[in-house]
C-alpha positions in Angstrom: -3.0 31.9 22.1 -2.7 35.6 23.0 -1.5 35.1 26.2 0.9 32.2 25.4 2.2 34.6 22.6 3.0 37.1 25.0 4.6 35.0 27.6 7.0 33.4 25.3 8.0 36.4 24.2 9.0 37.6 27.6 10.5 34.8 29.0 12.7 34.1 26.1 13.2 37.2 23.4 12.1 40.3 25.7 11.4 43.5 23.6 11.2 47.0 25.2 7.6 48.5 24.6 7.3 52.3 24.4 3.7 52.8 25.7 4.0 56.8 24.3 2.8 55.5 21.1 -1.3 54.2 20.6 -1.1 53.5 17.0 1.7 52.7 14.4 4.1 54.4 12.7 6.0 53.7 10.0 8.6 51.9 11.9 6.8 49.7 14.3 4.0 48.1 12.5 2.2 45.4 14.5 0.8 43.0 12.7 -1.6 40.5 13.6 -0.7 37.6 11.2 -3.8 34.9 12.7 -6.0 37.4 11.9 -4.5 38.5 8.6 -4.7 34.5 7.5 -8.3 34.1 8.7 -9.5 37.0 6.7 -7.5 36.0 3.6 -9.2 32.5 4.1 -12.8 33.7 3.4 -11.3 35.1 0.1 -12.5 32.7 -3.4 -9.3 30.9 -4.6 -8.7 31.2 -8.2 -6.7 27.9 -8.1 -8.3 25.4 -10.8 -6.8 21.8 -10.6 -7.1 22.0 -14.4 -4.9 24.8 -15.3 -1.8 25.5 -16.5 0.7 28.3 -16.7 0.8 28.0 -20.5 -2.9 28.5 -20.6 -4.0 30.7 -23.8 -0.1 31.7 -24.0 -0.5 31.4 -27.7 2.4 31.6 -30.1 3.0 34.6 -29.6 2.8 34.9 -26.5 5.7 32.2 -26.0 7.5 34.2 -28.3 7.7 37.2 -26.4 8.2 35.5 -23.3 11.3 33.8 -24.7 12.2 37.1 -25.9 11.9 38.7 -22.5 14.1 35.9 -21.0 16.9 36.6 -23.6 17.3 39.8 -22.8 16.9 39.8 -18.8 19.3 36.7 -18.9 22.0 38.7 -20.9 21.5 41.8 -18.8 22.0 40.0 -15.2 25.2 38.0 -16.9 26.8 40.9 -17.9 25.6 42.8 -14.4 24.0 45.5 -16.4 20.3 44.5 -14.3 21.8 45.1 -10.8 23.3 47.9 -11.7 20.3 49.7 -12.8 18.2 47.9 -9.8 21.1 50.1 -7.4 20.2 52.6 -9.6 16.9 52.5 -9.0 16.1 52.4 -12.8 14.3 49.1 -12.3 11.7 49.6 -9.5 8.6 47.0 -10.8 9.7 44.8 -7.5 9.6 48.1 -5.0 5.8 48.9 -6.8 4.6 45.4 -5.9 5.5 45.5 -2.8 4.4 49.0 -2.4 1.3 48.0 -3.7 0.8 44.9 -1.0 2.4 47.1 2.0 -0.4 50.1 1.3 -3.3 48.2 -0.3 -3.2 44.9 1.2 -2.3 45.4 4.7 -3.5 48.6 5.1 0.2 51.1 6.2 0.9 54.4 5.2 2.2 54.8 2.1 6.0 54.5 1.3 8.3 56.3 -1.2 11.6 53.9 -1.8 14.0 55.4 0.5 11.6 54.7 3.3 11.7 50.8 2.1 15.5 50.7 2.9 15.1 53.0 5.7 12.6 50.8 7.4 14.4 47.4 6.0 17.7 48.8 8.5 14.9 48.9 11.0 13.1 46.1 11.0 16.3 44.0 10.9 17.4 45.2 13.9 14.2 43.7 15.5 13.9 40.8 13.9 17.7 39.8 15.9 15.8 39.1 18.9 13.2 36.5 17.4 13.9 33.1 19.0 12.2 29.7 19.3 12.8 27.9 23.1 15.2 24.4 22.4 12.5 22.4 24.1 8.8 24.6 21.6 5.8 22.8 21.5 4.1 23.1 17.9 2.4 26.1 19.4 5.8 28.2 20.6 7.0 27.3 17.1 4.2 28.7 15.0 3.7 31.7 17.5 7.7 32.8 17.2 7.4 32.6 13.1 4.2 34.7 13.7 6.0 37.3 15.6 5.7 40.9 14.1 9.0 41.3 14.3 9.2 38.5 11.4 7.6 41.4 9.0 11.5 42.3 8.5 11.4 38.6 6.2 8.9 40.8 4.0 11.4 43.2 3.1 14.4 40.9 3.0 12.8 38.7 0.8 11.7 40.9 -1.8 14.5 42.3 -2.2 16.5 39.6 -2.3 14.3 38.1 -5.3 14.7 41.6 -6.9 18.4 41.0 -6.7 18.3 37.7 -8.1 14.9 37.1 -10.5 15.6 34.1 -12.1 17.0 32.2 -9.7 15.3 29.4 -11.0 16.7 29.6 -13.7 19.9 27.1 -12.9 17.2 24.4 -12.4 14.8 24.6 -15.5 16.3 21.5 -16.6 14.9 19.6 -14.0 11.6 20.8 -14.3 9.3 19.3 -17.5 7.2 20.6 -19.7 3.6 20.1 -18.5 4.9 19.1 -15.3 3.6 19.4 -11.9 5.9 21.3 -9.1 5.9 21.9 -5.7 7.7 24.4 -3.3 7.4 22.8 0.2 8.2 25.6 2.9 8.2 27.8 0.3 8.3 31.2 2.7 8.8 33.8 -0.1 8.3 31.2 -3.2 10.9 32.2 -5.2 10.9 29.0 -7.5 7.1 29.9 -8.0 8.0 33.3 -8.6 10.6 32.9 -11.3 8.5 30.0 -13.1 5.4 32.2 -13.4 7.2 35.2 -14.6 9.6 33.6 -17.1 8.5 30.2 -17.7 4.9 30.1 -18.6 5.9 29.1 -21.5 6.9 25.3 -19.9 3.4 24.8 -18.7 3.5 23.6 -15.5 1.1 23.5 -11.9 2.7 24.9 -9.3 2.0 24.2 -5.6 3.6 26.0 -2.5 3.4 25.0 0.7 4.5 26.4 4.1 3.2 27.3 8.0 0.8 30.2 8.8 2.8 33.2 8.6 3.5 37.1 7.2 5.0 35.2 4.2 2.3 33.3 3.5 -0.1 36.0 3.7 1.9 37.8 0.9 2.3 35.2 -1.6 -1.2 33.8 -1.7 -1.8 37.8 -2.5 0.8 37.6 -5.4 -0.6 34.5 -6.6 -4.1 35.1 -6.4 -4.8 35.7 -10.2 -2.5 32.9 -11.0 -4.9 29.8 -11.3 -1.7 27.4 -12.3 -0.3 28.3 -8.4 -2.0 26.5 -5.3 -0.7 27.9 -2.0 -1.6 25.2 1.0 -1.1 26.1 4.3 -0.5 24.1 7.3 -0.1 23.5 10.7 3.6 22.9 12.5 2.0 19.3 13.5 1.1 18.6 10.0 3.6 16.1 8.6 1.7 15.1 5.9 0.5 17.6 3.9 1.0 16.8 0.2 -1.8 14.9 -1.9 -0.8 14.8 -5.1 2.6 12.6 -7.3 5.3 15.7 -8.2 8.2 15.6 -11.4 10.3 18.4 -9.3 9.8 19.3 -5.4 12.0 22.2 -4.0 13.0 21.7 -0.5 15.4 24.5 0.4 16.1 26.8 3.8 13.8 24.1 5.2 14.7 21.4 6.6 16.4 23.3 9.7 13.4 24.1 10.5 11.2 21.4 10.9 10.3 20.3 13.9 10.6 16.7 12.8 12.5 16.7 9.2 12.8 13.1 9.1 9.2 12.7 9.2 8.9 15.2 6.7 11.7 14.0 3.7 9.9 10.7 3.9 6.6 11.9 3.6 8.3 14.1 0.4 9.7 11.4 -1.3 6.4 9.2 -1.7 5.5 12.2 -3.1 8.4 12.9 -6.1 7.1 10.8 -9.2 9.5 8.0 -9.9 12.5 9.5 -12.2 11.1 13.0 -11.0 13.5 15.5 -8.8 14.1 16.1 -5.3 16.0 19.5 -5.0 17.5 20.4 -1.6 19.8 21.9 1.4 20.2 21.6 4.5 22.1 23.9 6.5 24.4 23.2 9.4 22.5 24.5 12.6 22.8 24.6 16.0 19.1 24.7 17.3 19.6 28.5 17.5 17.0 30.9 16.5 13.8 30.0 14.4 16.0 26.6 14.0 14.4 23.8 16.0 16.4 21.3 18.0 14.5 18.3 15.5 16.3 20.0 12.5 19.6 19.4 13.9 18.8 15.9 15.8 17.3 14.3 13.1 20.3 16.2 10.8 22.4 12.6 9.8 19.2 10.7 9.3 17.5 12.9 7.3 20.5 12.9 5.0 21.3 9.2 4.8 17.8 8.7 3.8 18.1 10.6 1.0 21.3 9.5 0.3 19.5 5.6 0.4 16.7 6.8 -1.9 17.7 9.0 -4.4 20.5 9.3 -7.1 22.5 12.8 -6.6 22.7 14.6 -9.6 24.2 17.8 -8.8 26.3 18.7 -5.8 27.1 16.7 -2.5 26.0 15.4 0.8 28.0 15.3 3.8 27.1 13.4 6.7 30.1 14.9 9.2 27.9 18.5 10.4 29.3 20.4 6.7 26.2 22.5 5.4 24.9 20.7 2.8 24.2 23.0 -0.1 22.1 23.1 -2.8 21.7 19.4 -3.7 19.4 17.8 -7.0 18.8 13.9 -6.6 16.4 11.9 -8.7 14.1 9.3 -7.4 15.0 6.2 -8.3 
């Protein structure tokens, strides 16, 4: 895989290597995300099918959680949060991923300035990362696997530190005591905001998604959480779910797939009948880490889900549009 890793990244998104350097610095950290997996898959899962995010909560405990909610709900509506996250008054999501960046995988440490220094950085290489019209399974998994995909790290974290409770527009869709899943759930932030805010709702949560740097991460932040399963799989894998769900999340996804139509039907057997199906799908031109599937099998994915579930909440066009955010209810 070595070998194939490196030819595909020569023939199709060349990178300049500065052969001065033996060891990494702060701005070119190579990581080896197979190996990162492998060694994370000898680790004891604390998942327990029996457990729920509510678990020994207590009154009090649901209390203060609602509590919490109030006032971090008031504080982002009347853009007091951002302003002290710019502020760098609210830092909790710069310590966690301080905490994974050191600890975890093993860099030098960081102060916060170097996080947005290095975030410029790594963006800059992450432009080049590209999957071939024609990738195998292989090409595909080995171009999300690129170290120049550890720019998604920073991204992502800080876009959930922007926006916390971005789940929070679709708690009404989810049950209490129900069962959710996240399928290509990269940085899970549905997971994310229901552990933090809404333990109270005591619900499972499963998140699902290909071997890569993201991945690695959240089955780290979820480790302690034995409500959250994390399943990983393969590119060819277009079955993966085993269990009935009342709300799946399916969104920045489907673009990606290498077959999507495949996948949405292999989803909806798995939405419980009257449960939700929350979606997007955006318009893409089999361009980057987009695959040529995601925008053949574009109108058919969308008609089948048009055939198969009630929309509840926003709209699917069939004429190229992105489709954004979409909730539908099996039927």
């Amino acid at each position: 895989m070595g070998s194939l890793h490196k030819n595909l990244c020569e023939q199709n998104c060349p990178v300049k290597e500065d052969k001065t350097h033996t060891m990494n610095k702060y701005d070119d950290v190579i990581l080896n995300v197979a190996e990162l997996l492998e060694r994370q898959d000898q680790q004891v899962s604390r998942f327990e099918p029996a457990a729920r995010s509510g678990d020994a909560l207590g009154a009090w405990g649901t209390f203060t959680i609602r509590t919490y909610v109030f006032f971090i709900r008031m504080f982002c509506r009347l853009g007091i949060y951002r302003r002290l996250l710019y502020a760098n008054m609210i830092v909790s999501w710069f310590d966690e991923f301080r905490h994974y960046w050191v600890n975890e995988l093993n860099n030098r440490p960081i102060q916060l300035h170097d996080f947005y220094y290095l975030f410029g950085i790594y963006r800059s290489k992450f432009q080049d990362v590209c999957v071939p019209d024609t990738a195998t399974n292989e090409q595909h998994l080995i171009a999300w696997q690129d170290p120049r995909n550890i720019y998604l790290l920073f991204s992502q974290q800080y876009k959930l530190a922007l926006d916390p409770m971005g789940v929070r527009r679709f708690i009404k869709y989810i049950p209490q005591g129900g069962k959710v899943c996240e399928f290509g759930s990269g940085f899970a932030p549905i997971a994310s905001g229901l552990s933090k805010f809404y333990r109270h709702f005591n619900v499972q949560i499963t998140c699902v998604d290909i071997p890569t740097i993201l991945l690695h991460f959240i089955r780290w932040k979820f480790k302690e959480k034995r409500f959250v399963r994390v399943v990983k799989v393969e590119p060819n894998n277009d079955a993966p779910l085993d269990e009935q769900y009342d709300t799946l999340f399916c969104t920045t996804v489907f673009e990606h797939l290498p077959r999507p139509l495949n996948a949405v039907k292999h989803l909806h057997a798995h939405i419980k009948t009257g449960g939700y199906f929350i979606f997007d799908y955006i318009k893409s031109e089999g361009e980057g880490l987009d695959t040529d599937g995601g925008l053949r099998d574009r109108i058919q994915v969308l008609r089948f889900i048009k055939d198969n579930f009630k929309i509840v909440e926003g709209e699917i066009f069939l004429d190229g549009k992105d489709v954004k955010t979409v909730v539908c209810r099996k039927t």
